[in-house]
C-alpha positions as CSV (number, residue, x, y, z in Angstrom):
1,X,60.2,113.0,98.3
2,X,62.9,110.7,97.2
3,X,65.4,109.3,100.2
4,X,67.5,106.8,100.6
5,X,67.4,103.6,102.8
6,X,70.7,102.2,104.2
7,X,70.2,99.0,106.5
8,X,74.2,99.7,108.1
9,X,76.6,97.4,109.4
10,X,77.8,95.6,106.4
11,X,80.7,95.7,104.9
12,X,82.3,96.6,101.4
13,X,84.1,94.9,98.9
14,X,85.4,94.9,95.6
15,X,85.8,97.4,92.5
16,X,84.0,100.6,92.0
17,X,85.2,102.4,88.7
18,X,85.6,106.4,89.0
19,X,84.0,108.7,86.8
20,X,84.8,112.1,85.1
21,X,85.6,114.9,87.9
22,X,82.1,117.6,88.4
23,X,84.7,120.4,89.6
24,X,86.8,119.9,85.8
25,X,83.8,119.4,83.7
26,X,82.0,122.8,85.0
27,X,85.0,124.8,83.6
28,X,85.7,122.9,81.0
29,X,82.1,122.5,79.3
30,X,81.8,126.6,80.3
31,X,85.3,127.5,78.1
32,X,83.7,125.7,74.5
33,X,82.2,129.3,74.7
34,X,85.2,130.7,73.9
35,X,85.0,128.4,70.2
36,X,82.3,128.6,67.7
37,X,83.8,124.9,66.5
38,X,82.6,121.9,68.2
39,X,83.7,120.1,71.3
40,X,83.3,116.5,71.9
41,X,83.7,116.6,76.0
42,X,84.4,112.4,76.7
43,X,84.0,111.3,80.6
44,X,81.9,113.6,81.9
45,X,79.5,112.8,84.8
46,X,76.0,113.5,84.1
47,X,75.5,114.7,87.3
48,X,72.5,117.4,87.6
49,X,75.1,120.1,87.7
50,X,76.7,119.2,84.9
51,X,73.0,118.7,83.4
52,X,71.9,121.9,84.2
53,X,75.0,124.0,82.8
54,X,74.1,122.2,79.6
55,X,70.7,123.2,79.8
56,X,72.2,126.5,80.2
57,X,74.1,126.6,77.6
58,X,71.0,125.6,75.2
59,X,68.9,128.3,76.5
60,X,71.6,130.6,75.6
61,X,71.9,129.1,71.9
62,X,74.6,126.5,72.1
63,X,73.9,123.6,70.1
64,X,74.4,120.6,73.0
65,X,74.1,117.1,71.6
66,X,74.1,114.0,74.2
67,X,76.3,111.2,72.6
68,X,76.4,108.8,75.3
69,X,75.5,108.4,79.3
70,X,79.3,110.0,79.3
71,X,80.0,111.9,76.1
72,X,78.4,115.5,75.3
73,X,78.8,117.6,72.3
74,X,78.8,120.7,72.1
75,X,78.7,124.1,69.4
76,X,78.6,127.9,70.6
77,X,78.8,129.4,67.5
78,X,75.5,130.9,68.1
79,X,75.6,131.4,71.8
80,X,74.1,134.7,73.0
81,X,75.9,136.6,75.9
82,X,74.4,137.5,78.7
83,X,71.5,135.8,78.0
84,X,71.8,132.8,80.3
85,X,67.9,132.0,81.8
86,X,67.7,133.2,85.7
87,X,66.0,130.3,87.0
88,X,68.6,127.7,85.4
89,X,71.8,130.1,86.7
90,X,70.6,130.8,90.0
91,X,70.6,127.4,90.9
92,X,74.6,126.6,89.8
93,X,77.3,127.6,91.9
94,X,79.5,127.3,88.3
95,X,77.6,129.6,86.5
96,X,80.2,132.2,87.6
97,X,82.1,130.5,85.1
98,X,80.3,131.8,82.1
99,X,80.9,135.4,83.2
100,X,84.8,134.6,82.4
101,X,84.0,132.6,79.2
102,X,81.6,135.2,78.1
103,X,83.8,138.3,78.7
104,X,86.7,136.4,76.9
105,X,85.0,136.2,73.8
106,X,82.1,138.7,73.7
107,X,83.4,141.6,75.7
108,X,80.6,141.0,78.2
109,X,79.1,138.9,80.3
110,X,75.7,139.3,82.7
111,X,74.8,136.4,85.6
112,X,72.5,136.1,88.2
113,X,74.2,135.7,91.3
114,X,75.0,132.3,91.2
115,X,73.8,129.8,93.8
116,X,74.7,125.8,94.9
117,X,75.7,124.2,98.2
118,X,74.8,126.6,101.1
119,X,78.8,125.8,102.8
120,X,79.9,129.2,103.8
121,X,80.4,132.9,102.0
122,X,81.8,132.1,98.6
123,X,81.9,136.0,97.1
124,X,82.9,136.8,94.0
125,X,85.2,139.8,94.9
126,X,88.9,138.1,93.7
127,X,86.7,137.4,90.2
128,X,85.7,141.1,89.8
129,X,89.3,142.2,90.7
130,X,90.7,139.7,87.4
131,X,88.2,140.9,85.2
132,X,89.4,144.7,86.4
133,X,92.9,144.3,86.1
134,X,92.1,142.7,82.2
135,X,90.6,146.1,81.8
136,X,86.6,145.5,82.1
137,X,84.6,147.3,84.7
138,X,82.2,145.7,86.7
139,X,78.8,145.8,88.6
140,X,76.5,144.3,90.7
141,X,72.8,145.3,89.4
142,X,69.5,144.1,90.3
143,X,71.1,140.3,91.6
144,X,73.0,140.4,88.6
145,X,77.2,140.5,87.9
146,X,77.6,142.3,85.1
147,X,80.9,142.6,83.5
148,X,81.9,145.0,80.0
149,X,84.9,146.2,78.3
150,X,85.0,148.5,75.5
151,X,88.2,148.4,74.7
152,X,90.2,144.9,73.9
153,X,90.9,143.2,77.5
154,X,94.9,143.4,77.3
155,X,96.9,140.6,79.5
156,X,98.0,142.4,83.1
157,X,99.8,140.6,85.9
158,X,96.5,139.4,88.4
159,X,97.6,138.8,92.3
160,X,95.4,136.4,94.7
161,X,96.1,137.7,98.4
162,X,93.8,133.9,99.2
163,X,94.1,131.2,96.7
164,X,90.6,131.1,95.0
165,X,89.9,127.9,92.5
166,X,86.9,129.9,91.1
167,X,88.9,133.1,90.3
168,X,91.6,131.5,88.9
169,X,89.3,129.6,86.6
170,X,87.7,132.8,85.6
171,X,91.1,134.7,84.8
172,X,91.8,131.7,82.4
173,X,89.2,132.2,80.7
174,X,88.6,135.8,80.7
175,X,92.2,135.9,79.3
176,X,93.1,133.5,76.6
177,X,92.4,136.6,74.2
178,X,93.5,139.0,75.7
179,X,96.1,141.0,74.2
180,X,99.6,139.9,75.4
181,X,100.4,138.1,78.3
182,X,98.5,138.0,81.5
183,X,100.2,136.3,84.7
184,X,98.4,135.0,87.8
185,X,100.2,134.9,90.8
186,X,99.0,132.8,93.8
187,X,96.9,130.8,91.4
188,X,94.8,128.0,92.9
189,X,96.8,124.5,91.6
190,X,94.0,121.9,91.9
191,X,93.6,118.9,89.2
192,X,91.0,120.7,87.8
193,X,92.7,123.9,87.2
194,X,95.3,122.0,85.4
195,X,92.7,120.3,83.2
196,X,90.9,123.8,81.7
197,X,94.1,124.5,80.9
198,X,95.1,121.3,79.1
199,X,91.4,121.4,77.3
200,X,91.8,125.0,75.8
201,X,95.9,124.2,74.7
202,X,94.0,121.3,72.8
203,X,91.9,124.4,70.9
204,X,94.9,126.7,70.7
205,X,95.6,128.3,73.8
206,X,98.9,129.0,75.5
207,X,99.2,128.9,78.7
208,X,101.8,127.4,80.7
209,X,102.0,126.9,84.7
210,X,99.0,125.4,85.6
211,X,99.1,123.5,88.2
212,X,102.1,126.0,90.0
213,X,101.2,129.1,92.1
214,X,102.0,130.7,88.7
215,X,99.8,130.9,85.2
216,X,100.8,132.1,82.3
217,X,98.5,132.9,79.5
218,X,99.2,134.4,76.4
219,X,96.6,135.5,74.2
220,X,95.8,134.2,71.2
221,X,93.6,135.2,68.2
222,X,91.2,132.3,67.7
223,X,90.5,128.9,69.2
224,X,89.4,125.8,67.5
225,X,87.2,122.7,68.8
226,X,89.0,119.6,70.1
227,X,87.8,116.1,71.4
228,X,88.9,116.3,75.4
229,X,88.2,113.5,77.9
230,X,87.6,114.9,81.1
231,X,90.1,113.7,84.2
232,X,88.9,111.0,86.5
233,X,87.1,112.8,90.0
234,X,89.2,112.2,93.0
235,X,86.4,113.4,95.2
236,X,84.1,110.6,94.1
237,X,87.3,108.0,94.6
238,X,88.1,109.5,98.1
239,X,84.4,109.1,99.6
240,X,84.7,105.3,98.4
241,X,88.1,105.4,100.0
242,X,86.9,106.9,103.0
243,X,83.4,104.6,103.0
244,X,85.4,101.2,103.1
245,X,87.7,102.7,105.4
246,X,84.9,103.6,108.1
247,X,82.5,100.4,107.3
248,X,85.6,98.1,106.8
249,X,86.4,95.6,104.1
250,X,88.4,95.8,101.0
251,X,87.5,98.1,97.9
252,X,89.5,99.1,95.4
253,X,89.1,102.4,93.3
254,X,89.8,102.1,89.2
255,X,90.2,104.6,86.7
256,X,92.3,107.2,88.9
257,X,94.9,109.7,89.3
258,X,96.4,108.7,92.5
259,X,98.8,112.0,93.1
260,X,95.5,114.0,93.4
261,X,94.8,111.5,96.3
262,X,97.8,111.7,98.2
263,X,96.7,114.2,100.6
264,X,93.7,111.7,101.5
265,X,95.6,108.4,101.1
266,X,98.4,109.7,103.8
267,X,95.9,110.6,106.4
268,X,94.3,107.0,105.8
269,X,97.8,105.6,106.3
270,X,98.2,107.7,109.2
271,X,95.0,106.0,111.1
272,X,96.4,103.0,110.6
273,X,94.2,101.8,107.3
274,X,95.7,99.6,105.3
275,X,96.5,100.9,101.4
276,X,97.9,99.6,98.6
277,X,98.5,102.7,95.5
278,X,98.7,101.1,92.2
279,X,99.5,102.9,88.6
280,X,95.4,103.5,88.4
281,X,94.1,102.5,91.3
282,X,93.8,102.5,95.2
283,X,92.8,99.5,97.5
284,X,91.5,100.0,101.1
285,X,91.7,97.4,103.7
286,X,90.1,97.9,107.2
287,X,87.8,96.1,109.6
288,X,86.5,99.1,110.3
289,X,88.8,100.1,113.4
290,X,91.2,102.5,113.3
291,X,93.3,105.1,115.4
292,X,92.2,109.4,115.6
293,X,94.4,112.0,113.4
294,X,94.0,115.4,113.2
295,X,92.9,117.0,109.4
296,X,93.2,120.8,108.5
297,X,91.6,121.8,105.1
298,X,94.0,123.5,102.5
299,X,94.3,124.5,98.8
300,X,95.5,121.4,96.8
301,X,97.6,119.6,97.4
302,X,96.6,119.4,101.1
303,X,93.6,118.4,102.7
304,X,90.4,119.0,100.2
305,X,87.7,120.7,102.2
306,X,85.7,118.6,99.7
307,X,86.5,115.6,101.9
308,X,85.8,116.8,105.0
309,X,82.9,116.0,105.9
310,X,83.3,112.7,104.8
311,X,86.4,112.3,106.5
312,X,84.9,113.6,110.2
313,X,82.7,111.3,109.7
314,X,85.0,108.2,109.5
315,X,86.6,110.0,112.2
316,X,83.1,109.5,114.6
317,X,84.3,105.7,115.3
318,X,87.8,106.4,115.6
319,X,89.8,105.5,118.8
320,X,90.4,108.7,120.3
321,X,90.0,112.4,119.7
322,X,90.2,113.9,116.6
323,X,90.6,117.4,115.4
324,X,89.2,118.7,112.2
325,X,89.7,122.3,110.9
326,X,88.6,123.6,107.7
327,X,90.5,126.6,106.3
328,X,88.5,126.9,103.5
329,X,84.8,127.1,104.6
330,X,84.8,127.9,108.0
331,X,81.1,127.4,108.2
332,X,80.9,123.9,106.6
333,X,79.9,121.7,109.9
334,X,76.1,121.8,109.6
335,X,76.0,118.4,108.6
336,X,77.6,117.7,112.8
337,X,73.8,117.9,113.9
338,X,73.2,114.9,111.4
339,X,75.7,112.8,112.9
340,X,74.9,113.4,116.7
341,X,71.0,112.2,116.0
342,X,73.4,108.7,115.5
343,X,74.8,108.7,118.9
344,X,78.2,110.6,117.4
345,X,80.3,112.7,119.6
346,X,81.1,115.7,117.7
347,X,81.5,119.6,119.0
348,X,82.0,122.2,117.0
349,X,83.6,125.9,117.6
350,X,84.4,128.5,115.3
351,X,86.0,126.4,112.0
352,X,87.0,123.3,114.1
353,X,85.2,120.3,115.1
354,X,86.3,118.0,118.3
355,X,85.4,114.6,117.6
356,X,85.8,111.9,119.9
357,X,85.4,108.2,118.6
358,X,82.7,106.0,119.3
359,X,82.6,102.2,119.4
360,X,79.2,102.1,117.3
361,X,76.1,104.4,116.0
362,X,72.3,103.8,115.6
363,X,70.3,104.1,112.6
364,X,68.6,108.2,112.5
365,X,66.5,110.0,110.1
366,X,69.4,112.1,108.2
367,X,69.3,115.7,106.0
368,X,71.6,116.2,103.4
369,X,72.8,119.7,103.8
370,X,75.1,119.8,100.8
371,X,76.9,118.3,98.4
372,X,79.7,116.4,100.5
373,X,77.8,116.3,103.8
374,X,74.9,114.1,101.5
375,X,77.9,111.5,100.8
376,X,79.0,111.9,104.6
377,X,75.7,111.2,105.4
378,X,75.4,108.1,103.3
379,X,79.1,106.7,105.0
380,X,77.2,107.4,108.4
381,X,74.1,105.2,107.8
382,X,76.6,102.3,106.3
383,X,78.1,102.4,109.7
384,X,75.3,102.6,112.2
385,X,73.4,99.9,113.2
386,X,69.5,99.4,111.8
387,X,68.0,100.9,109.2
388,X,68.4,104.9,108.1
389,X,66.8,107.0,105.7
390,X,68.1,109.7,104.3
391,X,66.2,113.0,102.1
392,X,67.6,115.4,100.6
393,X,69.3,113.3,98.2
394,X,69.1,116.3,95.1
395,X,72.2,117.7,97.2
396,X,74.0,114.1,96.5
397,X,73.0,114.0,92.9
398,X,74.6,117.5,92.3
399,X,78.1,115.4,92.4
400,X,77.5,111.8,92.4
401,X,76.3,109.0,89.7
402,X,74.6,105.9,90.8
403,X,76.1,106.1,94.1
404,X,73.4,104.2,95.3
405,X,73.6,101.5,92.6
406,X,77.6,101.8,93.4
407,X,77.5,100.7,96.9
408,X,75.2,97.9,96.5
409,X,77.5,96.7,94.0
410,X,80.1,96.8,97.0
411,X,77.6,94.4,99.3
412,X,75.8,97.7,100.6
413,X,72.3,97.2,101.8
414,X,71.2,100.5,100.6
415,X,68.2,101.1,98.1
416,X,66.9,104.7,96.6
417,X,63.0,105.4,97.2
418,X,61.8,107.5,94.6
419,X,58.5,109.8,94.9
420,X,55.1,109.2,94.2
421,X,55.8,105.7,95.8
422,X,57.7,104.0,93.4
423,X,60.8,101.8,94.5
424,X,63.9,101.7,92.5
425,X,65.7,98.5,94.4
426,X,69.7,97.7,93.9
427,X,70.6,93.8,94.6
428,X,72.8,94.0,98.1
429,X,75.6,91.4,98.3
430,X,75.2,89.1,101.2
């Protein structure tokens, strides 16, 4: 079983450089369906996600073409619908994503229910409802969506009563052919919404609004392929944020948006951590002491429920009580047991966690219950005293690359164990 190793209680400094956002790549690599040209897709994070869509999309007839650690091309001409392999599709939360891309093009789409992180009921019910109101019927057979039109899908107006990131990317791309002009209200506004739509203007598309409560898409007759460089992930820059923060020392974070940080940066700010927002980048100063604040979970722009857990966590060594409530996935708190084998103070009820600050944590065996909680674990072991290991570490490489080699380059003394006894050691700064 591959784990990790942290020996906590140093702290970080220095530069870590962000890679390509998981949550825009997904969408993005899912709509070169909608071409038979090719895409070159630049700054993308081989994560295993990301990996296994590609796979995926291979299985399915795509030609997929690795250029660099970063760089993917890719051809669909010759993709099959509804032909995606079960075992590869069950295992990615963004294989709902194909069901939109495949309907747009092909007039049908057929995927197993979709799987990923275990944080909470994600259904697909506000998807099915898009692909209705375009004009396609839709079923649930034998653990499968399927989804069929056989008319033309023709542009209606589509209405969220709950902002959904996931439906809104699937009325995209469900519609960019549609026949006139579809509009979705109460349309989710993340980063990564806004770059689909940017990526599929660069092959031809029109829609306008993304990044509002209100898309536009007007369909067009054909798309071509594009070279697209995928947007920096402000996920991966806020756990680095939050990890410096929490361990103390000074990090700084390159190759960043910082308006898709605000939300994160302010409540930073707010518990008295000292940060400096540049053109590209953001510093962090602490030494690792720090007052409580409150967090609530929202659609973008407030608080990602993506940084939660790694945001409670800090919160575990905070001076005073904290309050953390997450709108989004009320059941996203399994990763609390983790923390209290540490010595951490944390209740939970219903979708809010009281946390009350402690002066330090020991070392624990930890479980990495998703994808967030695994980086949340990996900020708790940097903090505790003595040595911690933590398995489950395939949940961490779902949205992470070389995070282990990433904080050793920040003075971490953390090494990854891999199975069947070999040792894969980083150097740790003294």
């Amino acid at each position: 079983m591959d784990k990790i190793i942290v020996n906590g209680g140093k702290p970080l400094y220095g530069t870590v450089a962000i890679g390509g956002m998981k949550n825009s790549a997904l969408p993005v690599i899912s709509a070169c369906i909608l071409t038979g040209e090719t895409c070159i897709i630049d700054n993308v994070p081989m994560v295993s996600d990301i990996k296994l869509l590609l796979e995926i999309l291979a299985a399915s007839g795509a030609e997929v073409k690795i250029l660099s650690s970063t760089s993917v091309q890719i051809n669909c001409k010759n993709i099959q619908p509804c032909s995606s392999p079960d075992d590869l599709a069950s295992q990615l939360r963004g294989s709902s994503y194909l069901l939109g891309a495949e309907l747009g093009r092909f007039g049908e789409a057929s995927v197993i229910l979709p799987g990923g992180c275990s944080i909470g009921s994600r259904p697909l019910d506000f998807h099915m409802k898009a692909f209705e109101a375009l004009g396609a019927q839709c079923h649930i057979r034998n653990g499968h969506i399927e989804v069929e039109t056989t008319e033309e899908l023709r542009g209606n107006t589509i209405f969220f009563d709950k902002v959904s990131v996931g439906a809104t990317v699937n009325s995209i791309l469900a519609s960019v052919y549609a026949e006139g002009t579809t509009v979705i209200e109460n349309a989710a506004r993340e980063p990564h919404i806004v770059d689909l739509a940017v990526f599929l203007n660069a092959c031809g598309a029109n829609i306008t609004g993304a990044g509002t409560s209100v898309i536009k898409v007007k369909g067009v007759k054909e798309l071509h392929g594009c070279r697209y460089s995928i947007a920096p992930d402000m996920i991966e820059a806020g756990t680095y944020m939050v990890a410096a923060a929490t361990v103390g020392g000074r990090v700084t974070v390159t190759n960043i948006i910082p308006k898709h940080l605000e939300s994160v940066t302010n409540k930073l700010i707010e518990a008295g951590i000292n940060v400096t927002v540049g053109d590209s980048y953001i510093t962090v100063e602490s030494c690792g002491k720090y007052k409580a604040v409150d967090i609530a979970t929202q659609p973008y722009p407030g608080f990602p429920t993506d940084m939660q857990a790694q945001f409670s966590t800090m919160l575990c060594y905070a001076q005073g009580t904290s309050k953390v409530t997450d709108n989004i996935f009320p059941s996203r708190f399994r990763f609390v047991d983790e923390l209290t084998k540490t010595g951490a103070n944390v209740s939970v009820e219903s979708n809010t966690a009281v946390i009350k600050g402690v002066e330090s944590t020991g070392c624990a065996p930890l479980t990495c219950h998703d994808l967030r909680a695994g980086a949340a674990m990996v900020i708790a072991a940097l903090r505790s005293e003595g040595a911690s290991e933590i398995t489950g570490i395939d949940k961490i490489q779902r949205g992470y690359v070389n995070i282990v080699e990433k904080f050793a380059a920040l003075g971490a003394d953390i090494k990854l164990v891999m199975d069947m006894g070999s040792v894969s050691y980083t150097s740790a700064t003294n």
